[in-house]
Backbone as CSV, one residue per row, in Angstrom:
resi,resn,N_x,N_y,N_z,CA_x,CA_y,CA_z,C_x,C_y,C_z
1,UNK,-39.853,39.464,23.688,-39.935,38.036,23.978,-38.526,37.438,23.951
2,UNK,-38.055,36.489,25.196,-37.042,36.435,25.341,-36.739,35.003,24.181
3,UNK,-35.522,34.476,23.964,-35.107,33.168,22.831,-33.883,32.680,22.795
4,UNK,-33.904,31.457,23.077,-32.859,30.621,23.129,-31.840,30.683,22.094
5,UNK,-30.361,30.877,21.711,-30.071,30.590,20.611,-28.578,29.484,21.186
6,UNK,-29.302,28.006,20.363,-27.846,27.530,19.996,-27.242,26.939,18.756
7,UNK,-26.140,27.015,19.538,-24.907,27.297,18.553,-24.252,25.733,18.410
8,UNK,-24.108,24.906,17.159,-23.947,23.536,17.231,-22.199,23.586,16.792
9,UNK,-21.326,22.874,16.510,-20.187,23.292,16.522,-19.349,21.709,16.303
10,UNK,-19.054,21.246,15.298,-18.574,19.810,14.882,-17.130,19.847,15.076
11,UNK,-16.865,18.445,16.349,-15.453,18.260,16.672,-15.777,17.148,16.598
12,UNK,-16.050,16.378,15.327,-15.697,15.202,14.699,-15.067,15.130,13.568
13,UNK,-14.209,15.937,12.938,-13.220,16.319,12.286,-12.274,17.413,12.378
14,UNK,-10.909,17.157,12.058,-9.775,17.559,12.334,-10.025,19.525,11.418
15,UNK,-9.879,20.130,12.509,-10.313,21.837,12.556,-9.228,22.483,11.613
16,UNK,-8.262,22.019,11.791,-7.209,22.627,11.201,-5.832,21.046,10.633
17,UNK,-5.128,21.815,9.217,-4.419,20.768,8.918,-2.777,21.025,8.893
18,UNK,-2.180,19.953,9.277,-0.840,20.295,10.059,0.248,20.859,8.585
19,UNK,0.690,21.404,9.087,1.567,21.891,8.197,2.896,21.018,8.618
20,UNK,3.603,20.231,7.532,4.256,19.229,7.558,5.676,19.213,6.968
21,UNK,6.675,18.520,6.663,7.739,17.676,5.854,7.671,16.614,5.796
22,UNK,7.425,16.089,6.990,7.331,15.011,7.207,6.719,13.704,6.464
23,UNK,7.032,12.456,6.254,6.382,11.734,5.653,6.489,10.064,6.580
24,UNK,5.191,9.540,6.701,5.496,8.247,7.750,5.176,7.352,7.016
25,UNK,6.387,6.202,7.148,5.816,4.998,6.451,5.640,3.613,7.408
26,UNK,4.912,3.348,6.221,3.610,2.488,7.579,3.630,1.538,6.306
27,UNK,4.074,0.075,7.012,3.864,-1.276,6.377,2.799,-1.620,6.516
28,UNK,1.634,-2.069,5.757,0.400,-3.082,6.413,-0.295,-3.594,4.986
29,UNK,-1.541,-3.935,5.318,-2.496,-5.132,4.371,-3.441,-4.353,3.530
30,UNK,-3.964,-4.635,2.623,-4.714,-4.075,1.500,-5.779,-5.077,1.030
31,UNK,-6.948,-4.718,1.062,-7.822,-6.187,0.406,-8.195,-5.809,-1.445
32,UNK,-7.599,-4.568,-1.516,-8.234,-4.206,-2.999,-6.635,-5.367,-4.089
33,UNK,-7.963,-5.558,-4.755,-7.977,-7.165,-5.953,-6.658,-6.443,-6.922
34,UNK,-5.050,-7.250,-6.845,-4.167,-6.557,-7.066,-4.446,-6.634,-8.686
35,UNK,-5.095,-7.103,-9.579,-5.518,-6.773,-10.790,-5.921,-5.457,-11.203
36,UNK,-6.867,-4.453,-9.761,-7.272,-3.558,-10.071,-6.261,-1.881,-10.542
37,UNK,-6.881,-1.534,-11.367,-6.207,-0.337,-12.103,-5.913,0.185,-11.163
38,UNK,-4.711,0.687,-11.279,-3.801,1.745,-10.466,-3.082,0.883,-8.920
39,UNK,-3.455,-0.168,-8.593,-3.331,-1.105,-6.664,-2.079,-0.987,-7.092
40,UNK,-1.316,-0.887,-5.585,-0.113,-1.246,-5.326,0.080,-2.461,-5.419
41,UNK,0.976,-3.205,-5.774,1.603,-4.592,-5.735,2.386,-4.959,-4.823
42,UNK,2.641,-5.923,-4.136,2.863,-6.335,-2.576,4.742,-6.087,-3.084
43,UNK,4.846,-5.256,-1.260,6.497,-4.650,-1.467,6.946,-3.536,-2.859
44,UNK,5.498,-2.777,-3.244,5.685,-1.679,-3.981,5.334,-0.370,-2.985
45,UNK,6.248,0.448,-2.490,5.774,1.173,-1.389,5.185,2.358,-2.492
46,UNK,4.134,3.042,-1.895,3.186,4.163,-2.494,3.510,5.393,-1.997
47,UNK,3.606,6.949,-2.143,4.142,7.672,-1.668,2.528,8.490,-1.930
48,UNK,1.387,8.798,-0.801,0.044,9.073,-0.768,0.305,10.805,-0.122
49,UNK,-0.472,11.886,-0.418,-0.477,12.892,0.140,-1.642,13.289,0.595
50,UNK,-2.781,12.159,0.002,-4.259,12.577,0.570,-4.812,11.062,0.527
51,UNK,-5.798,11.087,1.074,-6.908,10.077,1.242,-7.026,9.145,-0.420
52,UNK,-7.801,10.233,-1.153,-7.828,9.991,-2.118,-6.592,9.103,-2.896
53,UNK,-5.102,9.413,-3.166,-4.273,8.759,-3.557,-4.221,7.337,-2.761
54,UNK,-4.153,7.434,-1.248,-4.564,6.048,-0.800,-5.388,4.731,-1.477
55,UNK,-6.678,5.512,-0.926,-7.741,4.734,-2.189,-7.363,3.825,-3.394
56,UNK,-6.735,5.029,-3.941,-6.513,4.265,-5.604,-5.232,3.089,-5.667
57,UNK,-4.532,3.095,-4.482,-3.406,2.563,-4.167,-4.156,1.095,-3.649
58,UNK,-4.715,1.234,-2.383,-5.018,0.395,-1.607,-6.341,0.225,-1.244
59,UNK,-7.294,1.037,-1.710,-9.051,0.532,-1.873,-9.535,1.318,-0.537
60,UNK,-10.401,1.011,-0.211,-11.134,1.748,0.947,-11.866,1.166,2.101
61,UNK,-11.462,-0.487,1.710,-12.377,-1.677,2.739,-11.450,-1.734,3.341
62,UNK,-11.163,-1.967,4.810,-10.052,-1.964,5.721,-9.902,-3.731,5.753
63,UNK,-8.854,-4.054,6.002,-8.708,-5.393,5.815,-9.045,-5.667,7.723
64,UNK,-9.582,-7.008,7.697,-9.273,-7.694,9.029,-9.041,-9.215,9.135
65,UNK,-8.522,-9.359,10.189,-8.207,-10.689,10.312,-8.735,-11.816,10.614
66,UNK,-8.980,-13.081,9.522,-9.722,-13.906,9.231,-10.198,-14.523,10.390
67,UNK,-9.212,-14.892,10.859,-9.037,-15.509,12.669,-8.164,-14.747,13.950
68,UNK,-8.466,-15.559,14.651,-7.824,-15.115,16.215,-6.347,-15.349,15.371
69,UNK,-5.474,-14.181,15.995,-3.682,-13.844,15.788,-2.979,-13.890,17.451
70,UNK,-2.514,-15.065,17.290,-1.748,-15.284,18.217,0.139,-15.162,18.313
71,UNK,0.678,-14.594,19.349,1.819,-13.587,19.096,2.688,-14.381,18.680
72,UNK,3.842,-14.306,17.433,4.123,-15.034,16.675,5.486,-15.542,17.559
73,UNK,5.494,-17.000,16.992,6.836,-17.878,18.019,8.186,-16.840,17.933
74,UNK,8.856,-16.734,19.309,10.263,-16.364,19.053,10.030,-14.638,19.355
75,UNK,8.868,-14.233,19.777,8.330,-13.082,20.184,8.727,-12.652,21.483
76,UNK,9.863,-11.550,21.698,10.226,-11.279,22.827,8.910,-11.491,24.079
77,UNK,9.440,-12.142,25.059,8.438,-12.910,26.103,8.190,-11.522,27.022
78,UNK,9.633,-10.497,26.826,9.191,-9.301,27.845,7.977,-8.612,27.633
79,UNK,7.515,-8.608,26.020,6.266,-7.651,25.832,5.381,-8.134,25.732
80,UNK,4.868,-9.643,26.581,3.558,-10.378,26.683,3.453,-10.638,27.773
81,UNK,4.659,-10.259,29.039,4.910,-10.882,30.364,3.673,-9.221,31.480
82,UNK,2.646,-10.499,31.805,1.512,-10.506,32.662,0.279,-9.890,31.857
83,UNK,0.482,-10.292,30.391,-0.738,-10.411,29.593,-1.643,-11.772,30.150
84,UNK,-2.935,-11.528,30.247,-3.588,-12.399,30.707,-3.681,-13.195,29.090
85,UNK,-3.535,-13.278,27.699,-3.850,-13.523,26.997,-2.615,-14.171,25.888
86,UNK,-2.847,-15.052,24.983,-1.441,-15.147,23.892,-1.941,-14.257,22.604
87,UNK,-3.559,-13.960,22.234,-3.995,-13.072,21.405,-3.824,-11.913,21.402
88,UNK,-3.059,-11.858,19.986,-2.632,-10.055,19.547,-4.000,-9.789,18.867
89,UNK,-4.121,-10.356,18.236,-6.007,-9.813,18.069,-6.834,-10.697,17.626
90,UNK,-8.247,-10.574,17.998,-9.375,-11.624,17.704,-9.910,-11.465,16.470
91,UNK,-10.495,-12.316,16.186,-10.518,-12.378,14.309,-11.850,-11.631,14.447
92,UNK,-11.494,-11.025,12.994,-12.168,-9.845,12.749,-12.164,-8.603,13.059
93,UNK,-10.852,-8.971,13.552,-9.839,-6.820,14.089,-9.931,-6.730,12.434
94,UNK,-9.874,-5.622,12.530,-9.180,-4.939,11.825,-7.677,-4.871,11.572
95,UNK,-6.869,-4.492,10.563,-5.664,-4.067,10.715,-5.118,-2.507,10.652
96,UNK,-4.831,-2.196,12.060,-4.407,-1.271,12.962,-3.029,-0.457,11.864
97,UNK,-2.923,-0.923,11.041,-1.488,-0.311,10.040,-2.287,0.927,8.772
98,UNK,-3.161,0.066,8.737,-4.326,0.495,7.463,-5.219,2.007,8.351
99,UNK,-5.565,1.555,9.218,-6.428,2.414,9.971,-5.446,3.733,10.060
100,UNK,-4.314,3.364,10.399,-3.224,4.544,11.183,-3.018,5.138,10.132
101,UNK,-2.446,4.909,8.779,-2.053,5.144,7.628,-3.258,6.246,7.348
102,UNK,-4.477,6.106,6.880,-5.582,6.967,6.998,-6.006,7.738,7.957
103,UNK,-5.628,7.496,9.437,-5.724,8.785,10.120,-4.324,9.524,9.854
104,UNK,-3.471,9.452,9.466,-2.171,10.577,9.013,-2.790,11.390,8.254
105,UNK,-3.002,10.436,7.093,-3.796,11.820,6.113,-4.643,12.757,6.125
106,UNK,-5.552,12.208,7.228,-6.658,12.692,7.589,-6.730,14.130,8.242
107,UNK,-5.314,13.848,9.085,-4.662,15.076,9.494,-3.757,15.910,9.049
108,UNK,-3.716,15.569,7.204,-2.861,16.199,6.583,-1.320,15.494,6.203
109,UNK,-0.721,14.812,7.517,0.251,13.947,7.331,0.744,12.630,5.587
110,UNK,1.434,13.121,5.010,1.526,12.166,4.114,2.295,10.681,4.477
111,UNK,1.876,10.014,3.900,2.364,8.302,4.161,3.037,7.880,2.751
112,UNK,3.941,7.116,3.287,4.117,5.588,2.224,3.924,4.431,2.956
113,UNK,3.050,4.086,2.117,2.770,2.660,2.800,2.888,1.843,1.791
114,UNK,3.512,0.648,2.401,3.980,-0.694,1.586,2.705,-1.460,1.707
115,UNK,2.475,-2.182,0.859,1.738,-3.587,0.590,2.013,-4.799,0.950
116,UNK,1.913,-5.312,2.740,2.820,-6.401,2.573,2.188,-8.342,2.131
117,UNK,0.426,-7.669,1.707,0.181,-9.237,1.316,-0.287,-9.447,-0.453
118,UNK,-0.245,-10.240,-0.709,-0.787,-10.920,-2.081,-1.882,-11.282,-1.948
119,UNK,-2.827,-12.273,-1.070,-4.083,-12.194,-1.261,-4.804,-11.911,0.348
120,UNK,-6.042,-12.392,0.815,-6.741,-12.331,1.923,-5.808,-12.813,3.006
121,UNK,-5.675,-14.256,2.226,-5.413,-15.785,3.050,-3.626,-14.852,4.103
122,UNK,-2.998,-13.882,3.233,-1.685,-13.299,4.269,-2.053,-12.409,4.666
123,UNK,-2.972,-12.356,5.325,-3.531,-11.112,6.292,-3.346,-11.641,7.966
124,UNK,-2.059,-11.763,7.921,-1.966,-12.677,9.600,-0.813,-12.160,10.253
125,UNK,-0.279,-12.342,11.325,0.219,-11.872,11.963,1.508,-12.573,11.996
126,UNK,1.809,-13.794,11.629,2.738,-14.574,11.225,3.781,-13.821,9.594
127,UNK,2.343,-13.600,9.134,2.800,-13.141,7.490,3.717,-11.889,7.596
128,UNK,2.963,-10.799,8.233,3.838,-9.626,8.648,5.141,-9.631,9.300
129,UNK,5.148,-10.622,10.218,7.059,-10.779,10.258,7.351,-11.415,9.502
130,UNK,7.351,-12.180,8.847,7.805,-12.639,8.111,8.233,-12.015,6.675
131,UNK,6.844,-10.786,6.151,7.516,-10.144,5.516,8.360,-8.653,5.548
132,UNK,8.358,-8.314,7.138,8.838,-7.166,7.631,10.415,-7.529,8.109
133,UNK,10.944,-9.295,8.467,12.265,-9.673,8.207,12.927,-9.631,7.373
134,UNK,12.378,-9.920,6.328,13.117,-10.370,5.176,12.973,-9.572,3.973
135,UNK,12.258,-8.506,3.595,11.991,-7.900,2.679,12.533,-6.065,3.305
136,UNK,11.325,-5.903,4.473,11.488,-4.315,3.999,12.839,-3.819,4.267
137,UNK,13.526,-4.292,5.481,14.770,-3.593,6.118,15.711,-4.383,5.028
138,UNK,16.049,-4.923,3.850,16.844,-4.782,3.070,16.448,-4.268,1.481
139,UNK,15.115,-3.479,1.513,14.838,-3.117,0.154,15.389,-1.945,0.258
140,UNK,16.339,-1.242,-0.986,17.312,0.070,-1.123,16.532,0.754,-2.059
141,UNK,14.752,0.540,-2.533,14.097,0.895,-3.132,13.852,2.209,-3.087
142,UNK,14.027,4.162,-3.797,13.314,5.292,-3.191,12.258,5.276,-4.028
143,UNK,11.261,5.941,-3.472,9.716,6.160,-3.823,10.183,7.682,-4.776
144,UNK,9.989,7.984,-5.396,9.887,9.457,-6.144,8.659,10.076,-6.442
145,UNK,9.045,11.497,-5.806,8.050,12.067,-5.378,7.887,13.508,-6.415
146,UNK,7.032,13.751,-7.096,6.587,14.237,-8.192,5.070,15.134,-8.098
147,UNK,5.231,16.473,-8.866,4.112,17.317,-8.417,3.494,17.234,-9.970
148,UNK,2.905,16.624,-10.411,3.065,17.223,-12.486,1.771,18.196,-12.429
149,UNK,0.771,18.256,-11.446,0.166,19.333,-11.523,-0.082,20.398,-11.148
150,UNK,1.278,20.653,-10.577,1.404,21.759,-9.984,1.893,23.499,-10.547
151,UNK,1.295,23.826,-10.494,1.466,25.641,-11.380,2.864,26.460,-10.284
152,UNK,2.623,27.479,-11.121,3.916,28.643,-10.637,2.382,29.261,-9.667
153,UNK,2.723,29.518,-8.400,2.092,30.602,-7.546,2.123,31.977,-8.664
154,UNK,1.035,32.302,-8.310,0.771,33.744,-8.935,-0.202,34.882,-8.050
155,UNK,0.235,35.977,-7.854,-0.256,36.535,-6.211,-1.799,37.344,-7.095
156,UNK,-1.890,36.937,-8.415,-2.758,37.246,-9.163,-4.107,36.341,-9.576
157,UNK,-3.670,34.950,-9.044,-4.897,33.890,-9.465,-5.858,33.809,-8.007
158,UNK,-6.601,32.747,-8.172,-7.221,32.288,-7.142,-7.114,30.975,-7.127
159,UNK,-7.199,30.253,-6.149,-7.181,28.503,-5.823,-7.846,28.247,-5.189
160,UNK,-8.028,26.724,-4.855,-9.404,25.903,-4.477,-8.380,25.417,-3.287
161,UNK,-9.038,24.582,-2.118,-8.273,23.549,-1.205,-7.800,22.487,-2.204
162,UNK,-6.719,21.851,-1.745,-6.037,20.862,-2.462,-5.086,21.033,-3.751
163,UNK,-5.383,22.686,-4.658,-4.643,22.948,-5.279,-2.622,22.961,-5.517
164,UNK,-1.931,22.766,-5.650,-1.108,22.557,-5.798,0.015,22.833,-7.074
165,UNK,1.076,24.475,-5.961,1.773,24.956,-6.364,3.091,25.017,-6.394
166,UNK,4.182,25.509,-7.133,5.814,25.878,-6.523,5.405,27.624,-6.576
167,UNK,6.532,27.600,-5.693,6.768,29.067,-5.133,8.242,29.060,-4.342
168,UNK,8.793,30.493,-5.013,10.372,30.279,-4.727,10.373,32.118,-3.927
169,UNK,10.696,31.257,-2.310,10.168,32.490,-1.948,12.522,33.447,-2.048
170,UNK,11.737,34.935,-2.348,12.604,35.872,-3.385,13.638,35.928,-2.223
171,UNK,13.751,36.059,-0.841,14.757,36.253,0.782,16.048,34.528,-0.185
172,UNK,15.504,33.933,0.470,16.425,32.531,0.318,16.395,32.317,-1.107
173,UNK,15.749,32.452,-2.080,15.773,31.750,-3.434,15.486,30.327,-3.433
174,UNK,14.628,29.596,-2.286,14.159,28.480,-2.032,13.304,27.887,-3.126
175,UNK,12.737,27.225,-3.939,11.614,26.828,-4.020,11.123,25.019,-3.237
176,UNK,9.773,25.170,-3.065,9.150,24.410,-2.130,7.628,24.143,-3.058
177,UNK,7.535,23.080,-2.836,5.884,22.714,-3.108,4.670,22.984,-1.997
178,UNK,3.677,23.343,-2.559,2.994,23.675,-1.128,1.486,22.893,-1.697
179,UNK,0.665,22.836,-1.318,-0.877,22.260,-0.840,-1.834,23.416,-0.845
180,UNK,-2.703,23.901,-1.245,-3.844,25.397,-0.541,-4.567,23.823,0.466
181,UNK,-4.638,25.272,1.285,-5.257,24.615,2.406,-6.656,25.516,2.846
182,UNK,-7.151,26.843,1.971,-8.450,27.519,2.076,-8.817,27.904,0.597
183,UNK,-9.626,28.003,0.400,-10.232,28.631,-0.481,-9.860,30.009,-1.151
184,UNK,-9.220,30.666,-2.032,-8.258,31.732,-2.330,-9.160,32.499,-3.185
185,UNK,-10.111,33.262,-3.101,-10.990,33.937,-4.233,-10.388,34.825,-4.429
186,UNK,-10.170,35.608,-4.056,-8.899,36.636,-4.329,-7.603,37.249,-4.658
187,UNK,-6.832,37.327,-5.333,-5.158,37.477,-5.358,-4.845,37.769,-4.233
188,UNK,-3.804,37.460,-4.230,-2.732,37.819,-2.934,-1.490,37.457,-2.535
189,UNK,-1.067,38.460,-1.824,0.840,37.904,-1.291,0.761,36.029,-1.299
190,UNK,1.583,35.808,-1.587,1.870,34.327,-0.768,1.742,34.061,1.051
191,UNK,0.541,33.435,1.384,0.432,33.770,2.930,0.996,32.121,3.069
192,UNK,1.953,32.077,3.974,2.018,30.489,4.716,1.011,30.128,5.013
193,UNK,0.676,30.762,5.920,-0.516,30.104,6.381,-1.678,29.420,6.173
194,UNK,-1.866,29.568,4.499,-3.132,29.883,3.160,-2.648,27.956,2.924
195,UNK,-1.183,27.857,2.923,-0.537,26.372,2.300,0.474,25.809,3.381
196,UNK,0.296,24.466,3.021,0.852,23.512,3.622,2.084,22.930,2.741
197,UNK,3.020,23.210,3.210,4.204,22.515,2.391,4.651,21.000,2.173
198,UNK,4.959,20.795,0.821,5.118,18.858,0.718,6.387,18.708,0.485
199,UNK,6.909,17.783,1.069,8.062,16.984,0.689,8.554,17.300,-0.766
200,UNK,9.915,17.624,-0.793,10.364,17.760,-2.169,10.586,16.380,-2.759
201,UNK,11.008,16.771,-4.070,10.655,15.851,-5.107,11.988,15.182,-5.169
């Protein structure tokens, strides 16, 4: 008797995760209540390597904008010239900084992202130049970047995804922080491929 077989196959998440240095920082808005344990404080930039650190930084409700954002006075006229419109976005966008910031990670990419409002009411499009003039391009602030739970690689243990090691490979005398990026039940050589490397400290 003959039988159908299919095969279902999910490309609504990212298949594989980029192996990186890189780190992007991305200014934007936060609605989590800056009282709350652990929030960034506006113009405290966060240095995030996963979703999770985001979160605790900046909450998980995406901020949007109260009202229609119209392009702020003194706005080069070349990059609105044969817009049918003066709206950069209609109220109740979202903010496009927040969103981007979480798809980096999503793909492995780490972020710092700054905090640039204090409450709801500076969630505008006015507020952001205003605080992207005058604040970020003269803050000489560095973010420090720190592993404290990270172990010595051992070609003898096993690790989980997300685990996090140093390893000083023996050719160069390098050491580097890395990420597991599979599931390790087994000992084994140090495979690149197994980890994703992070930004040194």
């Amino acid at each position: 008797m003959s039988r159908i077989v299919i095969t279902e196959s999910d490309f609504t998440v990212p298949v594989a995760t980029y192996q990186t240095t890189d780190v992007v920082f991305v200014p934007g808005f936060s609605v989590l209540d800056l009282s709350t344990d652990g929030a960034a404080q506006q113009g405290e930039p966060k240095y995030c390597a996963s979703l999770a650190d985001f979160s605790k930084y900046f909450g998980t409700v995406t901020p949007t904008f109260a009202a229609t954002q119209t392009y702020p006075a003194g706005f080069d006229a070349k990059a609105t010239a044969g817009l049918s419109t003066t709206n950069w976005f209609d109220a109740g966008a979202a903010d496009p900084s927040f969103i981007y910031a979480k798809e980096l990670l999503a793909q492995g990419i780490p972020v710092v992202y700054e905090r640039m409002n204090i409450s709801t009411a500076d969630i505008t499009v006015a507020a952001a130049y205003s605080y992207l003039t005058t604040l970020v391009f003269t803050d000489t602030r560095t973010e420090s970047i720190s592993y404290p739970t990270a172990t010595v690689y051992s070609s003898t243990s096993t690790y989980s995804i997300g685990d996090i090691v140093s390893y000083t490979d023996s050719e160069t005398e390098e050491t580097n922080y890395y990420r597991c990026l599979v599931d390790i039940t087994e000992g084994e050589a140090f495979t690149p491929a197994h980890w994703q490397v992070l930004p040194k400290t």
